[in-house]
DRENPA-3360 file (N, C-alpha, C; in nm, 2 decimals, always signed):
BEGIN
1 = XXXXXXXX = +1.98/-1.26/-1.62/+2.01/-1.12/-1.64/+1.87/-1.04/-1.66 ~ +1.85/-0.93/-1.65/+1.74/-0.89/-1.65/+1.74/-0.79/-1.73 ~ +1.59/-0.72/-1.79/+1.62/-0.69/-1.89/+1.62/-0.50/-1.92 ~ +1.71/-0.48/-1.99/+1.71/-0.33/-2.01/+1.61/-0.22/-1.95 ~ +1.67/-0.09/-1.88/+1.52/-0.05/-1.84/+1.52/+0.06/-1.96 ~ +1.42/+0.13/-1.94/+1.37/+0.19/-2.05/+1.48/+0.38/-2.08 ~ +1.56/+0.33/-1.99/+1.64/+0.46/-1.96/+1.70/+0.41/-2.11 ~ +1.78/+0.30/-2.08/+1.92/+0.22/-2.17/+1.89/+0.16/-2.31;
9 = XXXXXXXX = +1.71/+0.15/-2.31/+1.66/+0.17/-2.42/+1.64/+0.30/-2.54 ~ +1.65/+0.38/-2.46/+1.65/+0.50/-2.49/+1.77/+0.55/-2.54 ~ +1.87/+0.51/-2.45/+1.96/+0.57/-2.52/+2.03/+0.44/-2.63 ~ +1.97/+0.33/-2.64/+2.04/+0.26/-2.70/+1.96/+0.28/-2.88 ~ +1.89/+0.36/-2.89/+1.78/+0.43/-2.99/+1.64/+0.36/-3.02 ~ +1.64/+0.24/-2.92/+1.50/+0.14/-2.95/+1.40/+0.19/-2.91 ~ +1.38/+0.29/-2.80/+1.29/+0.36/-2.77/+1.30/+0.52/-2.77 ~ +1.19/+0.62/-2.85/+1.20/+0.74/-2.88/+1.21/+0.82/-2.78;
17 = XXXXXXXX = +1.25/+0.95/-2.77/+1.25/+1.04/-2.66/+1.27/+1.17/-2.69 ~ +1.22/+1.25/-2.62/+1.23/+1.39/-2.62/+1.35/+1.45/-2.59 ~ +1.50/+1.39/-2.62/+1.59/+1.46/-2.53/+1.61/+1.60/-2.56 ~ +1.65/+1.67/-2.47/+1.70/+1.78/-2.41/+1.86/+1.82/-2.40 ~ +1.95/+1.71/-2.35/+2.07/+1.73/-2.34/+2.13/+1.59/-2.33 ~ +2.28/+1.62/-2.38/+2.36/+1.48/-2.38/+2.49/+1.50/-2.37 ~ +2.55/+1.48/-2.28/+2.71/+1.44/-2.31/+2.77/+1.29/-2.29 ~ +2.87/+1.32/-2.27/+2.93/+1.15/-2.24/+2.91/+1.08/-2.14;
25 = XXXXXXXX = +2.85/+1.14/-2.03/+2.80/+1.07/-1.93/+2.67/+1.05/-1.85 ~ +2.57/+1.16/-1.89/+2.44/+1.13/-1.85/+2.36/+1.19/-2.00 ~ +2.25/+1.18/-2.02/+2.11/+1.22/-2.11/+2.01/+1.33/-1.99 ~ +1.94/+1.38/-2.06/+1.82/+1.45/-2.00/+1.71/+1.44/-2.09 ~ +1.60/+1.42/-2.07/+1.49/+1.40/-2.12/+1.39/+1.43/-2.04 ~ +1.25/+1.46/-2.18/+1.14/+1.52/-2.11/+1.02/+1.44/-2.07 ~ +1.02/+1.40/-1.93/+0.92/+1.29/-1.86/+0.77/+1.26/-1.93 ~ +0.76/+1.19/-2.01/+0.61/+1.13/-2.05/+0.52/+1.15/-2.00;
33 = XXXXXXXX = +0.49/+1.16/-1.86/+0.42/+1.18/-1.72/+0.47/+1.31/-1.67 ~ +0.46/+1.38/-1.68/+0.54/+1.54/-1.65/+0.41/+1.55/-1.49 ~ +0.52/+1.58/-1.42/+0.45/+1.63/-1.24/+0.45/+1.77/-1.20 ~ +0.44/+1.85/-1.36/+0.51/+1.99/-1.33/+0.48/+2.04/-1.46 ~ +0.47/+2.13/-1.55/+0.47/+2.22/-1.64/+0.64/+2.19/-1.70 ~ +0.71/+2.19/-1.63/+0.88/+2.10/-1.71/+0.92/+2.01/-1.62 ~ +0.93/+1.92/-1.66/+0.97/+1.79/-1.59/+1.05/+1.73/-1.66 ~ +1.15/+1.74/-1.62/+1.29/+1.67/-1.71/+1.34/+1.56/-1.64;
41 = XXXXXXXX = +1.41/+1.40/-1.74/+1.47/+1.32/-1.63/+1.64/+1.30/-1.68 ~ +1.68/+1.34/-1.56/+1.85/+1.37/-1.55/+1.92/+1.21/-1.56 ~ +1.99/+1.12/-1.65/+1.97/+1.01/-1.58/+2.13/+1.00/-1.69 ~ +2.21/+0.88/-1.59/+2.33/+0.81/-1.61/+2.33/+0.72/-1.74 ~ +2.43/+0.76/-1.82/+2.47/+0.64/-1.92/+2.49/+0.50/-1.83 ~ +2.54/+0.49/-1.74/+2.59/+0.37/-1.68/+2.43/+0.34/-1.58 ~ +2.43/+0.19/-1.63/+2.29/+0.15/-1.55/+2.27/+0.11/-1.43 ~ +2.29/+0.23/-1.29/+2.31/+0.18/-1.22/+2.13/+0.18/-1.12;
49 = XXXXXXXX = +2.13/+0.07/-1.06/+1.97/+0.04/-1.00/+1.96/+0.15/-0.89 ~ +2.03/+0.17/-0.81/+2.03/+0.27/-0.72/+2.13/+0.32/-0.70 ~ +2.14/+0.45/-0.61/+2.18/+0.55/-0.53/+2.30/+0.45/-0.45 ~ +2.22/+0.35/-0.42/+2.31/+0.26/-0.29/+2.47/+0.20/-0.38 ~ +2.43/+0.23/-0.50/+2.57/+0.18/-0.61/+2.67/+0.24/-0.59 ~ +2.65/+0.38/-0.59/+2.74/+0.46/-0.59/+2.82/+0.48/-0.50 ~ +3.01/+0.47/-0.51/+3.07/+0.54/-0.42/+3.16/+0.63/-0.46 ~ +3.28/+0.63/-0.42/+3.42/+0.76/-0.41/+3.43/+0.75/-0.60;
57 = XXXXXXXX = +3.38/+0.65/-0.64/+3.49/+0.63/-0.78/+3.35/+0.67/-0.89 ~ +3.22/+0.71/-0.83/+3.13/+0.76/-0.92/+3.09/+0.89/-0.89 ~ +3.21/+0.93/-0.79/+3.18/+1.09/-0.80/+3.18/+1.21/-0.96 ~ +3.21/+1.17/-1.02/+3.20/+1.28/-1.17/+3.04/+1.23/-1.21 ~ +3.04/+1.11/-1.24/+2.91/+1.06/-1.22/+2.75/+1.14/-1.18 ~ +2.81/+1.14/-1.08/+2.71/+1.21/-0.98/+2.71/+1.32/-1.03 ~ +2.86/+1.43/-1.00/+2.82/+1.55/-1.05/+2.80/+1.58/-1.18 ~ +2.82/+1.52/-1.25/+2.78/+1.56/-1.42/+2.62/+1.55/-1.42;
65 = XXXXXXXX = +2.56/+1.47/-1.31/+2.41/+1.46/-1.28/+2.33/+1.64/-1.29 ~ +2.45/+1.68/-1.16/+2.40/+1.83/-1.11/+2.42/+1.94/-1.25 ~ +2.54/+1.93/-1.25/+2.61/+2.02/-1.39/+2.51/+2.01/-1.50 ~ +2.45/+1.88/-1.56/+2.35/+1.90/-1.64/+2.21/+1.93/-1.58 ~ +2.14/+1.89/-1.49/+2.04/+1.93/-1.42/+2.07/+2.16/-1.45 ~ +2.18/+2.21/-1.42/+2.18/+2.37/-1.43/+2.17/+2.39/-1.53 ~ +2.24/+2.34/-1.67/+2.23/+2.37/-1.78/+2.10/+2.35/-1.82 ~ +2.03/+2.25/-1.82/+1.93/+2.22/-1.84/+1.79/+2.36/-1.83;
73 = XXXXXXXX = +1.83/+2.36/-1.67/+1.75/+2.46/-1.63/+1.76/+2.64/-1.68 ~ +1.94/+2.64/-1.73/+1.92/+2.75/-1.81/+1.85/+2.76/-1.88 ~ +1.88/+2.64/-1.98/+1.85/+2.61/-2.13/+1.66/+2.65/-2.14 ~ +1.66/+2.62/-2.05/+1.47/+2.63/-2.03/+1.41/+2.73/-1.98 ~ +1.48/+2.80/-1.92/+1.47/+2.97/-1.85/+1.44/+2.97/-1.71 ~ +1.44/+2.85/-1.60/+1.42/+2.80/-1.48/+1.55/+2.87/-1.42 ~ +1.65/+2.90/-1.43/+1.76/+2.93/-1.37/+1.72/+3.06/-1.27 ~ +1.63/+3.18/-1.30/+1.64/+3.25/-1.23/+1.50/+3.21/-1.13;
81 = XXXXXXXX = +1.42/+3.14/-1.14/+1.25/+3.15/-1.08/+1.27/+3.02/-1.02 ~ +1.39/+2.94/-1.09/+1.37/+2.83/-0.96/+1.33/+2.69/-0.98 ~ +1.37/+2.56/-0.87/+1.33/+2.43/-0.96/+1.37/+2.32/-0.85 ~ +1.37/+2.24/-0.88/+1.30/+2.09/-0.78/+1.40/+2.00/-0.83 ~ +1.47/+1.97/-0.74/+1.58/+1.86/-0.81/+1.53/+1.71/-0.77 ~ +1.51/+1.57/-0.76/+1.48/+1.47/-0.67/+1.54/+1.36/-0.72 ~ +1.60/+1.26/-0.67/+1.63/+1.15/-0.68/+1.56/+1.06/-0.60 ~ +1.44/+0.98/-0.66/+1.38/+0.89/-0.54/+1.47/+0.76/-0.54;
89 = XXXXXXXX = +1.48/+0.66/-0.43/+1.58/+0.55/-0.45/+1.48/+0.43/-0.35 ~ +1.50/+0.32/-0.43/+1.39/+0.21/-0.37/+1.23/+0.27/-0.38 ~ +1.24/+0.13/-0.34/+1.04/+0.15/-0.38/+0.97/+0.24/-0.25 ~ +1.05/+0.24/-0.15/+0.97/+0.35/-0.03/+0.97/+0.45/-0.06 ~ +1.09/+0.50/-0.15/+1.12/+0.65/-0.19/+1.06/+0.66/-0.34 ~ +0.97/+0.60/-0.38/+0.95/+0.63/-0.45/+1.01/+0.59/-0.64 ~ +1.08/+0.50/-0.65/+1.17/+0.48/-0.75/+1.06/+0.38/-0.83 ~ +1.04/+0.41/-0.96/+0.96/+0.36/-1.00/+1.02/+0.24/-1.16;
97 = XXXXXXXX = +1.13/+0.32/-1.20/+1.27/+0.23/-1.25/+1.37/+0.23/-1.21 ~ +1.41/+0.09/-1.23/+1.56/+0.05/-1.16/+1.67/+0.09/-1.27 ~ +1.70/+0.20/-1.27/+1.77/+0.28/-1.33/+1.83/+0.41/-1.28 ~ +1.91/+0.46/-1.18/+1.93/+0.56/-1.16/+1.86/+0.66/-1.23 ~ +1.83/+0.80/-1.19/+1.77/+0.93/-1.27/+1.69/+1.02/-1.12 ~ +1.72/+1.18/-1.21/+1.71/+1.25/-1.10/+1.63/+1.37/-1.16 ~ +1.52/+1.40/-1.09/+1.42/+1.46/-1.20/+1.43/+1.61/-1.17 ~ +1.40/+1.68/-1.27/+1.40/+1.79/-1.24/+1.28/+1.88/-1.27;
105 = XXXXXXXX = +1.22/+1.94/-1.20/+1.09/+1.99/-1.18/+1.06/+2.11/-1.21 ~ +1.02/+2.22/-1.28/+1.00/+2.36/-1.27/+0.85/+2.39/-1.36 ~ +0.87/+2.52/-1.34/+0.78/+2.63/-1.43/+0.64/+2.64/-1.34 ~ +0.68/+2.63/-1.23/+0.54/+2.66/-1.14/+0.62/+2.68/-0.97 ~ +0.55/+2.75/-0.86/+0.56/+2.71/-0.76/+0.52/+2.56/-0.71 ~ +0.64/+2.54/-0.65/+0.64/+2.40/-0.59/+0.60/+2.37/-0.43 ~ +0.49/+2.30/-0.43/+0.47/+2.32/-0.25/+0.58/+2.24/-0.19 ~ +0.56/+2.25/-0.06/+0.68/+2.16/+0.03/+0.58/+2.13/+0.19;
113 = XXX = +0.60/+2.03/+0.25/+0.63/+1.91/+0.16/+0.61/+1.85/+0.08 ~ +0.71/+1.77/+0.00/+0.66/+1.65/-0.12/+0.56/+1.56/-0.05 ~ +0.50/+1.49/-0.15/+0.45/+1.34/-0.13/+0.40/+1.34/+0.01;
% end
């Protein structure tokens, strides 16, 4: 079995964190490594390694992802000037833990393309 990532740590209280928001199904927290002026990470109670986990039966899942990602962004004053949603998945895209999480990016103009 392999061992806890630092998401499930987090929420299991062994490791500290800046959270932001919580309900019964995902956490939000403020990225250690911030890629932006607010860098928040949107991420699942349930430990899932990728995107590829998900199907028809983790749709609330998913959307309670987005639903907190807006509140969030109220909560922070991003809602009207704007913000960066991303889910990287596998190591091509960028996934750096095997942990589901979907970041959310603001308080600056954001160039395009990414990466």
């Amino acid at each position: 079995m392999s061992q806890p990532s630092i998401f499930t740590r987090i929420m299991n209280g062994e490791v500290e964190s800046d959270l932001v928001y919580e309900d019964d199904l995902v956490i939000a927290i403020r990225d250690i490594n911030p890629q932006a002026p607010i860098h928040i990470l949107i991420v699942p109670r349930e430990p899932f390694v990728s995107v590829n986990e998900f199907d028809e039966g983790h749709a609330a899942i998913a959307g309670q992802m987005l639903v907190a990602a807006a509140k969030v962004a109220k909560q922070l004053g991003l809602d009207q000037s704007g913000y960066r949603l991303v889910i990287n998945n596998g190591r091509d895209g960028g996934q750096d833990i095997e942990h589901v999480h979907m970041h959310l990016l603001g308080g600056r103009r954001l160039g395009w393309p990414p990466g």
